[in-house]
C-alpha positions in Angstrom: 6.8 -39.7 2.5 3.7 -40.0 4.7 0.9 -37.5 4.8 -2.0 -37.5 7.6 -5.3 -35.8 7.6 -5.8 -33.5 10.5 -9.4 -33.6 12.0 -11.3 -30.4 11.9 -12.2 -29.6 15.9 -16.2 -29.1 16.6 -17.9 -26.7 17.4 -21.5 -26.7 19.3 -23.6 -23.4 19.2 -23.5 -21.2 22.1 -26.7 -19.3 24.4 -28.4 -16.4 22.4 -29.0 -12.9 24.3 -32.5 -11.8 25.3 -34.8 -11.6 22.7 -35.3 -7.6 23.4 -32.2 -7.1 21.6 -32.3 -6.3 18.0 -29.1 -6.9 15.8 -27.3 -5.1 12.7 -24.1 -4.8 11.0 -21.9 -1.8 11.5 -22.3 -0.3 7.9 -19.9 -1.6 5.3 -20.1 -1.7 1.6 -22.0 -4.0 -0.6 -20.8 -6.6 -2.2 -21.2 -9.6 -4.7 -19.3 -12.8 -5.1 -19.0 -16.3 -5.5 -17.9 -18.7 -2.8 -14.8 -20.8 -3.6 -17.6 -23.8 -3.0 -19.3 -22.6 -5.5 -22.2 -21.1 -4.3 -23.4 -17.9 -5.0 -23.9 -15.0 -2.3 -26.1 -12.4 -2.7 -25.8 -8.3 -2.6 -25.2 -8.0 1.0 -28.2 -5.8 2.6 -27.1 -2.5 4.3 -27.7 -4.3 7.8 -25.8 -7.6 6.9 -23.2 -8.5 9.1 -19.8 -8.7 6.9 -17.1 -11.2 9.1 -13.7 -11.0 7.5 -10.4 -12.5 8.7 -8.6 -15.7 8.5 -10.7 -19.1 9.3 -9.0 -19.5 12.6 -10.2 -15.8 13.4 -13.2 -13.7 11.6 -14.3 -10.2 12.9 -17.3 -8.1 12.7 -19.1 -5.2 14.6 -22.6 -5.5 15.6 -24.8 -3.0 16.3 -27.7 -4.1 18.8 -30.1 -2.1 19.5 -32.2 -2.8 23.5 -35.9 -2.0 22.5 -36.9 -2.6 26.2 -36.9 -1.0 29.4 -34.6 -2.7 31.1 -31.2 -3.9 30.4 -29.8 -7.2 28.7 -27.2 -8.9 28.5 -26.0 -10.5 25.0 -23.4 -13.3 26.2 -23.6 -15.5 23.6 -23.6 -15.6 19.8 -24.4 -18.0 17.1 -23.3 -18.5 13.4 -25.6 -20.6 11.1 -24.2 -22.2 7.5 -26.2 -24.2 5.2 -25.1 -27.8 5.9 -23.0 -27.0 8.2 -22.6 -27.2 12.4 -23.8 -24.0 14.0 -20.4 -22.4 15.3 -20.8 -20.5 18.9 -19.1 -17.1 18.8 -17.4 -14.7 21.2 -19.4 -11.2 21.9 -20.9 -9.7 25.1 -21.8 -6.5 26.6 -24.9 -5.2 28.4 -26.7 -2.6 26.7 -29.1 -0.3 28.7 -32.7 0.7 28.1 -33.1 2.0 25.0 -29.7 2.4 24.0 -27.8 0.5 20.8 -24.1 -0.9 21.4 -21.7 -1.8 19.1 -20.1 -5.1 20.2 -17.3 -6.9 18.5 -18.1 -10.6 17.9 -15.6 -12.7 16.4 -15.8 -16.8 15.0 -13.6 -19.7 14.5 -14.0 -21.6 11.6 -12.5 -24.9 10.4 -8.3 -24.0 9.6 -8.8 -25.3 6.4 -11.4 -23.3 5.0 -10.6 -21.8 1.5 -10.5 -18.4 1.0 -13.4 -17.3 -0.6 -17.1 -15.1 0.7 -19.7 -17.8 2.0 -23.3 -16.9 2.7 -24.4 -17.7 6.5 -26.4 -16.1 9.0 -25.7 -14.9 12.5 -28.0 -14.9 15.6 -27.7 -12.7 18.2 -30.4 -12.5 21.3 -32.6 -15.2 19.4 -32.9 -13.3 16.0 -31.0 -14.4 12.7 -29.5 -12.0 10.7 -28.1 -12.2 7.3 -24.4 -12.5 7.2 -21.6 -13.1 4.4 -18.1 -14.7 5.7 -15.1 -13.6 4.0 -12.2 -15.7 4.4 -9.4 -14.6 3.9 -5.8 -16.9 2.9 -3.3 -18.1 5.7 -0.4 -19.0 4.4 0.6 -20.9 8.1 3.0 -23.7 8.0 5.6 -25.5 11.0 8.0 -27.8 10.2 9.5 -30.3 13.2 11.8 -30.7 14.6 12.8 -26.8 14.4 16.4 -27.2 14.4 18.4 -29.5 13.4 22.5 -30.0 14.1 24.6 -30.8 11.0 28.5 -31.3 10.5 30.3 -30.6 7.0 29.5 -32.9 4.4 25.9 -35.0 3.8 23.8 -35.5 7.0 20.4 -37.4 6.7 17.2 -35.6 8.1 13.7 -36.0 8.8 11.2 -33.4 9.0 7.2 -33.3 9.7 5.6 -30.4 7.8 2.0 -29.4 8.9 -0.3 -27.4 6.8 -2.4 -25.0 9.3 -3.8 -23.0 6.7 -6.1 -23.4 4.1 -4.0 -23.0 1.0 -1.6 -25.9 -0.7 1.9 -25.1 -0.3 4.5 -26.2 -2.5 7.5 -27.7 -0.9 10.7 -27.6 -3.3 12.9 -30.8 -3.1 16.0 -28.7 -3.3 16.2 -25.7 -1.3 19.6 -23.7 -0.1 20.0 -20.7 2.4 23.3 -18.7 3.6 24.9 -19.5 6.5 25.5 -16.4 9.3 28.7 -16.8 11.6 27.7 -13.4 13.3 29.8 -11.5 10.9 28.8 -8.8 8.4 28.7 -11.1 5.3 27.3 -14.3 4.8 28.8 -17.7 4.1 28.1 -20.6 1.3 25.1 -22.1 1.0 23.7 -25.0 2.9 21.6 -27.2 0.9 18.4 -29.6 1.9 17.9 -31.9 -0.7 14.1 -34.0 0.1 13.8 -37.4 -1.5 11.2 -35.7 -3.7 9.0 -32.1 -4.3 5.7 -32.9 -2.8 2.4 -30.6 -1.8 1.3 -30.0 1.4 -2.5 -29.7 1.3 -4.7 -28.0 3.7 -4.9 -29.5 7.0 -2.6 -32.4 6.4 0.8 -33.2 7.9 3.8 -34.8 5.8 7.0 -36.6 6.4 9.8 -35.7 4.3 13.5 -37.3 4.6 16.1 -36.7 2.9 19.6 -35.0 3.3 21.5 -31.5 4.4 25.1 -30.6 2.4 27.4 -28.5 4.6 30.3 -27.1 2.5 33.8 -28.1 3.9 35.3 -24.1 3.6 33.4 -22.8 6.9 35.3 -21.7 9.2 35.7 -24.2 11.8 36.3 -22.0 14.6 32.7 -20.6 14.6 29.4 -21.7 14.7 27.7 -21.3 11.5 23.4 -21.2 11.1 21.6 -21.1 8.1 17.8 -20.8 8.0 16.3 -23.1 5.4 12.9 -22.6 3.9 10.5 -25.5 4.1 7.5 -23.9 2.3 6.4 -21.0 4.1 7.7 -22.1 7.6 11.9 -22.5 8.1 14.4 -25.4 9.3 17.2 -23.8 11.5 20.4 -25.8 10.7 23.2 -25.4 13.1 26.6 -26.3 12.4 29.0 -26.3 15.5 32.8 -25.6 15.7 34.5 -28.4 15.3 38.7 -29.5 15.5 40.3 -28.2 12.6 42.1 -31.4 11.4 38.4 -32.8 11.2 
């Protein structure tokens, strides 16, 4: 078994709005936590902005107020962590004199970011504003090849398994799933039996070998497949027709 370390993709901070443009948070409730890195994030302030999602996808609403007489354009957002890389964000519109939009900004963290509420500060137009990031679990797993052909009896396999997400995943090393001919009922089991149980960790990808066990009372006049959990993601095993005297 062989497990690599994905590397996290940069990010570089993106262009800031006119500085007219005064930022808030839609209104949301307060909250207090502690972030799974252990630091501690304070009561968030009526006018925090409060991003929630997955790492690969956290959403807010902004409210930005145009104290100017003329309009302006906010094309470009940026999110400030404490040791971190400023992240450039998507958000846009063009607000006229006056008048206070709500615009929907969104950021992309690193996949493997645990779940947890982490303090951080967005700018908008070339003001900060205080922000608090909660990340929610992703669970997101793919296993390669997808689909594998197997015949009745022992057939050796070898699978990659990435972890996309940010939370360990155990992967079983025996695991068995029904196979479906088409008919109303399923058939016996198929079973994948890996050299031995592993975890995949965030952001790494494995190699597993080992073996599938195709039971010899399938009817050999259909084709048989049985979907086989790997984790959270699934192997598809298909087992052909094959000569009855085989």
């Amino acid at each position: 078994m062989t497990t690599a370390r994905r590397k996290p993709a940069g990010a570089s901070a993106g262009g800031g709005a006119r500085k007219a443009a005064k930022a808030s948070a839609a209104k949301s409730p307060a909250t207090k936590a502690r972030a799974t890195s252990g630091a501690a994030v304070d009561p968030a302030s009526p006018d925090a902005i409060v991003l929630t999602g997955p790492p690969g996808l956290l959403r807010a609403t902004v409210s930005v107020e145009n104290a100017v007489d003329q309009r302006v354009a906010v094309r470009g957002l940026t999110l400030h962590r404490t040791g971190q890389q400023a992240l450039s964000g998507a958000g846009a519109a063009v607000i006229a004199p006056g008048a206070t939009a709500q615009v929907p900004v969104s950021f992309r963290l690193e996949p493997d970011t645990p779940p947890g509420e982490y303090p951080a500060e967005v700018e908008v137009g070339g003001i900060r504003r205080e922000a608090v990031l909660r990340v929610e679990p992703d669970l997101s797993m793919h296993v390669s090849p997808r689909r594998v052909l197997a015949e009745v009896g022992s057939t050796a396999v070898t699978i990659t398994v990435t972890n996309d997400g940010n939370l360990p995943i155990p992967l079983a090393a025996v695991v068995r799933a029904r196979t479906d001919d088409g008919g109303p009922d399923p058939g016996p089991d198929v079973t994948l039996t890996l050299t031995d149980a592993t975890t995949a960790t965030p952001g790494t990808t494995t190699t597993l070998r080992g073996s599938l066990s195709v039971p010899d009372d399938l009817d050999p006049t259909r084709r048989h497949l049985a979907r086989v959990p790997v984790g959270t993601a699934d192997l598809d095993v298909i087992i052909l027709p094959r000569d009855p005297s085989e």
